[in-house]
C-alpha positions as CSV (number, residue, x, y, z in Angstrom):
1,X,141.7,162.7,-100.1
2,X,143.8,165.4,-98.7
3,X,143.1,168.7,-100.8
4,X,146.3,170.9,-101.7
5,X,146.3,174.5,-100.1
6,X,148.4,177.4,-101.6
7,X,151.4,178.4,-99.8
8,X,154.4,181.5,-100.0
9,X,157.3,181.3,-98.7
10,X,160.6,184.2,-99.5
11,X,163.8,183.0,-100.1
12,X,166.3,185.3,-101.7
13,X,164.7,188.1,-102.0
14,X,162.4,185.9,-104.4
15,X,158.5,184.8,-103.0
16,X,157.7,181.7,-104.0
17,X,154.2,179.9,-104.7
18,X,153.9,176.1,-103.6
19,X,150.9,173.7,-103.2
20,X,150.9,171.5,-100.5
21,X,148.9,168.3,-99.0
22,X,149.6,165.5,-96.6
23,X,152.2,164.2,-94.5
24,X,154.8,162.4,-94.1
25,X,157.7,161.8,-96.3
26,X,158.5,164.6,-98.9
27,X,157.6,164.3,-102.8
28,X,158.7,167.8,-104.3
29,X,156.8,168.0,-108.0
30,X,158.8,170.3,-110.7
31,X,156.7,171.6,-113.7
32,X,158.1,173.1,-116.6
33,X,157.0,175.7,-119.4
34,X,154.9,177.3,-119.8
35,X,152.9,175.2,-116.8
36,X,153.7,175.6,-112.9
37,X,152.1,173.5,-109.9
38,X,148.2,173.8,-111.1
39,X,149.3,171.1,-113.5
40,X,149.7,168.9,-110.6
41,X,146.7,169.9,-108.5
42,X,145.0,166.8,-109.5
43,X,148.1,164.7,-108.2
44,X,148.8,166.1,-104.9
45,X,145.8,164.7,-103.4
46,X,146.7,160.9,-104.2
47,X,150.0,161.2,-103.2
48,X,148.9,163.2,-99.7
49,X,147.6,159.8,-99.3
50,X,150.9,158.8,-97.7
51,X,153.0,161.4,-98.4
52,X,154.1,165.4,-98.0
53,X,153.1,166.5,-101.8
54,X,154.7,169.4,-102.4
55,X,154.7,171.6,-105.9
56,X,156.4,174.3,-106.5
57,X,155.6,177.3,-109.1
58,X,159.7,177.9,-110.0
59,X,160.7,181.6,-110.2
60,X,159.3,183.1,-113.4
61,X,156.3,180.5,-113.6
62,X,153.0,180.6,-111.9
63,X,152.3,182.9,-108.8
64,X,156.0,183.2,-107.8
65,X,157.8,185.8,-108.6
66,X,159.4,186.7,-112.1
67,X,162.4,188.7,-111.7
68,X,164.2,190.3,-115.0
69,X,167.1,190.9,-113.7
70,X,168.6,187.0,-113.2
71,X,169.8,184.5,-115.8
72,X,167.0,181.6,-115.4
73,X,170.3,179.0,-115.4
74,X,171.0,175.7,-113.6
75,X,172.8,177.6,-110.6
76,X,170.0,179.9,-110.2
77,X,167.3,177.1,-110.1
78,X,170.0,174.9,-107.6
79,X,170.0,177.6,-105.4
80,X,166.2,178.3,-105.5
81,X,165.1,174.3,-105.0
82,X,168.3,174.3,-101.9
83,X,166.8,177.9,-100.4
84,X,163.3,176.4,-100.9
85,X,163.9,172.9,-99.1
86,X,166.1,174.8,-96.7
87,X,163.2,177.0,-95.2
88,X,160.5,174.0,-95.1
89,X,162.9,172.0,-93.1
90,X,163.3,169.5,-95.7
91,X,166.9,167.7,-96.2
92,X,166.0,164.7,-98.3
93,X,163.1,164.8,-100.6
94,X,161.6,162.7,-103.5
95,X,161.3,164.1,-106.5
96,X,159.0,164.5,-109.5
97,X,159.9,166.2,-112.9
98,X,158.5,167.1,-116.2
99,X,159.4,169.1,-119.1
100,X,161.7,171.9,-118.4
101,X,161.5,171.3,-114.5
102,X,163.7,168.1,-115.4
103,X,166.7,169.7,-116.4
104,X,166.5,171.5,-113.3
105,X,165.4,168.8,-111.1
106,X,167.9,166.5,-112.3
107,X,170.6,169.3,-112.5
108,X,169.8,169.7,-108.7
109,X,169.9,165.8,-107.7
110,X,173.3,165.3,-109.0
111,X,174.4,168.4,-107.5
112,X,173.2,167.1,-104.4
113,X,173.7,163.0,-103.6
114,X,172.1,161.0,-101.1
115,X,169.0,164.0,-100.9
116,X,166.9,161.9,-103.5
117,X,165.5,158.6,-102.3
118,X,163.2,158.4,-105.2
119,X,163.1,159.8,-109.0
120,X,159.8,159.8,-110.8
121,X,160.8,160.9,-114.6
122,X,157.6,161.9,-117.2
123,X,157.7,163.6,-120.5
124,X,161.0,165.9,-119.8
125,X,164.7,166.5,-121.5
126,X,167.3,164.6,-120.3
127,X,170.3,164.5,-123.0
128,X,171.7,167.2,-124.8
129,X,170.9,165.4,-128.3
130,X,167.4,167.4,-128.6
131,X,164.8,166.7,-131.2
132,X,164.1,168.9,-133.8
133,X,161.1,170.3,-132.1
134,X,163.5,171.3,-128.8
135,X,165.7,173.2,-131.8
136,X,162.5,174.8,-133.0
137,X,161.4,175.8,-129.4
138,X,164.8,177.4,-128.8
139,X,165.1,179.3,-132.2
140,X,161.2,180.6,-131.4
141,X,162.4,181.7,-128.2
142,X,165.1,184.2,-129.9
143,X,162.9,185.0,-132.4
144,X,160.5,188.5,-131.9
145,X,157.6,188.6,-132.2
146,X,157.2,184.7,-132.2
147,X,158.6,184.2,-129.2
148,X,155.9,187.4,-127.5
149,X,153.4,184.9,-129.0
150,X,154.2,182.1,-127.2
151,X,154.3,183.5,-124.3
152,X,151.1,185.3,-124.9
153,X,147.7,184.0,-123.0
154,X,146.4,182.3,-126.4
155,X,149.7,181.3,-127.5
156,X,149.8,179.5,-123.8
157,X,146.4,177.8,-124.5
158,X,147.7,176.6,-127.8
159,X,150.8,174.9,-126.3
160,X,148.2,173.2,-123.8
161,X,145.9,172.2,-126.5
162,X,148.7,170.5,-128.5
163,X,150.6,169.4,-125.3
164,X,147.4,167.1,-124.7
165,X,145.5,164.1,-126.1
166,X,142.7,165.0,-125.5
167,X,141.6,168.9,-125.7
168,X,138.0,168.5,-124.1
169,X,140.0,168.4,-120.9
170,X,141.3,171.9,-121.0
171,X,138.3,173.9,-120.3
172,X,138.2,177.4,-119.1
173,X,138.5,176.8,-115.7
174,X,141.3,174.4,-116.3
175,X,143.0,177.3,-118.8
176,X,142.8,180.0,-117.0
177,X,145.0,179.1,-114.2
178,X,148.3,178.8,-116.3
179,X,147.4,182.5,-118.6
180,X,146.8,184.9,-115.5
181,X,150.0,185.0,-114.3
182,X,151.2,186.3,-117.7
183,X,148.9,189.1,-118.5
184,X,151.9,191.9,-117.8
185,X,154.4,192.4,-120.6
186,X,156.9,192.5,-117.7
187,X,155.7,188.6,-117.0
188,X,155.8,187.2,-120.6
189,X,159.3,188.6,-120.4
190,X,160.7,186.8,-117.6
191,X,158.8,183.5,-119.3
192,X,160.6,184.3,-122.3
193,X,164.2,184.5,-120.0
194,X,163.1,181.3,-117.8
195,X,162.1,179.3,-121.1
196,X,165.0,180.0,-122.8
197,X,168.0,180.1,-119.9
198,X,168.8,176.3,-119.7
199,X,171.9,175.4,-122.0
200,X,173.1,172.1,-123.2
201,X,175.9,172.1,-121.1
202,X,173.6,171.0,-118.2
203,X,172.0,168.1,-120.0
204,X,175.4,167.0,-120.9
205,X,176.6,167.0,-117.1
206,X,172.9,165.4,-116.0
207,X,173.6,162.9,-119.4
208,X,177.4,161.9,-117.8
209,X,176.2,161.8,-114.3
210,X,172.8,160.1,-113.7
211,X,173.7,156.7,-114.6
212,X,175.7,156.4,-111.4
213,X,173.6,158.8,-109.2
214,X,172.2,156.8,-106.1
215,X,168.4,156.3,-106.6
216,X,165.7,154.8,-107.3
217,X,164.4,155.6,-110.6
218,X,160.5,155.6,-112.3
219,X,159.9,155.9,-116.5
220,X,156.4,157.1,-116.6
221,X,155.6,159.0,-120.3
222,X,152.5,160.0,-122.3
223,X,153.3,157.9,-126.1
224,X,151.0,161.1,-128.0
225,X,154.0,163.2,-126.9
226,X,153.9,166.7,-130.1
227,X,156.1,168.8,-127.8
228,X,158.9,166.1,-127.0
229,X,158.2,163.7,-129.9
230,X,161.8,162.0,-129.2
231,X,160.6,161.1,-125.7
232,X,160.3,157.5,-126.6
233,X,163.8,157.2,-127.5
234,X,164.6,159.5,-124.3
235,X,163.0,156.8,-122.3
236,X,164.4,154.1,-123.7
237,X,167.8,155.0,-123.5
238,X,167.5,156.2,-119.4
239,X,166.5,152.7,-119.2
240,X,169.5,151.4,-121.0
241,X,171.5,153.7,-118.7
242,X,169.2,152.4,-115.5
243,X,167.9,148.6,-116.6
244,X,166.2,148.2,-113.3
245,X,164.0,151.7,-113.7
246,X,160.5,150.3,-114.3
247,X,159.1,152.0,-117.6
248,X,155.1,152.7,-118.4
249,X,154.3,154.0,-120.7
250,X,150.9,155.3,-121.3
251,X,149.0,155.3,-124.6
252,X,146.4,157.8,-124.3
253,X,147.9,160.3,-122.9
254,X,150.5,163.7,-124.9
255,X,153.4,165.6,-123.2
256,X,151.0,167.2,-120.8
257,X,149.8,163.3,-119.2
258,X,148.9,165.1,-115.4
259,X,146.5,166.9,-117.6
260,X,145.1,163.5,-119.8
261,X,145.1,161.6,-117.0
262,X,145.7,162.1,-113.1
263,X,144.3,159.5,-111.6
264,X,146.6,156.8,-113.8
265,X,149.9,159.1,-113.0
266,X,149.2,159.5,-109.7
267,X,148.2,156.2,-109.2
268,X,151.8,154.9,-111.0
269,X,153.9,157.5,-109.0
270,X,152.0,156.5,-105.8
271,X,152.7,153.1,-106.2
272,X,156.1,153.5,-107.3
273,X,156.7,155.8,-103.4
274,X,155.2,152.8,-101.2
275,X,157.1,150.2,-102.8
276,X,160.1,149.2,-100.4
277,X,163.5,150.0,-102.1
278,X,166.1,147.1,-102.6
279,X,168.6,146.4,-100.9
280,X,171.9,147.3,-102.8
């Protein structure tokens, strides 16, 4: 299988870290917090298979950059993902979120019809009725002191550990990837801005407006979900809102499910990509 390679591209002012593989059509794969596009490294190569995997480390994650002097918001992350597309000559693209990176993934769709052939949805927020674990996450972020643990190397690790079903995964080599880029106190505090700069007004527009937006949609969740422990319910009612998105969901696996298992996710998404769409 085609193996990702490490890419940087400046838009803005900003320089951005992606992971790339194959060709072809374009998959773009959004992360969210406190991950960026390692979590996908074990991905890329199935969907390379077919397809132009792409995954990007959004501003303030990763190896891109982390500026403190922006508001992490849904126009800032629009104009990132349009800059980004823009100067790999991509128009439309298919697209993959999780976590935080849904929010802004699905913020950007609806902002942009007709550019999103397909919609692959894990573990991620959707609606602005959060569980109470989003209101805990939130109220840690404004908290000192809490929220400079979280952010922290080891307080990293331990949202990985718990974000998984199975911890024996996460080794060292696996670990270290998502702590480096937030050894600096100047990083952990453009985390703390990036994990905390997404409102509720945004779910609410992506809540009114997805139903109707022009797609083709995939459910794929991990059930042993601690961060998102709503996502169930999340699921069930995109499906209510979408009744001929296929759902899977997948026993064994937490919030984190690229992590407990790849080869099932990519397997599911890759599928999902080189099935012909319906005619309307």
């Amino acid at each position: 299988m085609p193996a990702p390679t490490s890419h940087h591209v400046t838009i803005q002012n900003l320089r951005l870290h992606y992971t790339e593989a194959g060709e072809g059509d374009p998959i773009l794969l959004l992360h969210g917090f406190p991950t960026s596009s390692h979590l996908y490294r074990n991905i890329l190569p199935q969907l390379a298979k077919t397809h132009r995997a792409i995954a990007l480390d959004l501003p303030g994650y990763g190896l891109s950059d982390k500026p403190l002097d922006v508001r992490y918001d849904y126009d800032f992350y629009t104009d990132v993902l349009n800059s980004f597309l823009d100067a790999l000559g991509i128009g439309e693209t298919n697209l993959v979120v999780h976590d935080l990176g849904g929010p802004v993934g699905l913020y950007w769709a609806i902002q942009n019809p007709g550019r999103v052939p397909k919609l692959v949805i894990l573990n991620t927020l959707v609606y602005p009725e959060t569980s109470w674990a989003v209101k805990l996450f939130l109220i840690a972020m404004k908290t000192p002191g809490l929220r400079d643990f979280l952010v922290s190397p080891k307080g990293i690790v331990g949202a990985m550990q718990f974000g998984v079903a199975n911890k024996a995964r996460l080794n060292r080599e696996v670990l270290t990837p998502y702590t480096a880029p937030f050894e600096s106190p100047a990083a952990r505090k453009a985390l703390i801005k990036a994990g905390s700069g997404l409102g509720l007004g945004g779910l609410a527009k992506i809540a009114r407006e997805l139903p109707g937006y022009e797609t083709s949609i995939r459910l794929i969740y991990g059930e042993k979900d601690r961060v998102l422990p709503d996502v169930a319910k999340t699921m069930a009612r995109l499906q209510r809102a979408r009744p001929e998105a296929e759902l899977t969901a997948l026993p064994n696996c937490g919030h984190f499910l690229q992590e407990d298992d790849p080869e099932r996710v990519g397997q599911l998404i890759g599928e999902f990509l080189n099935t012909a769409t319906p005619e309307p």
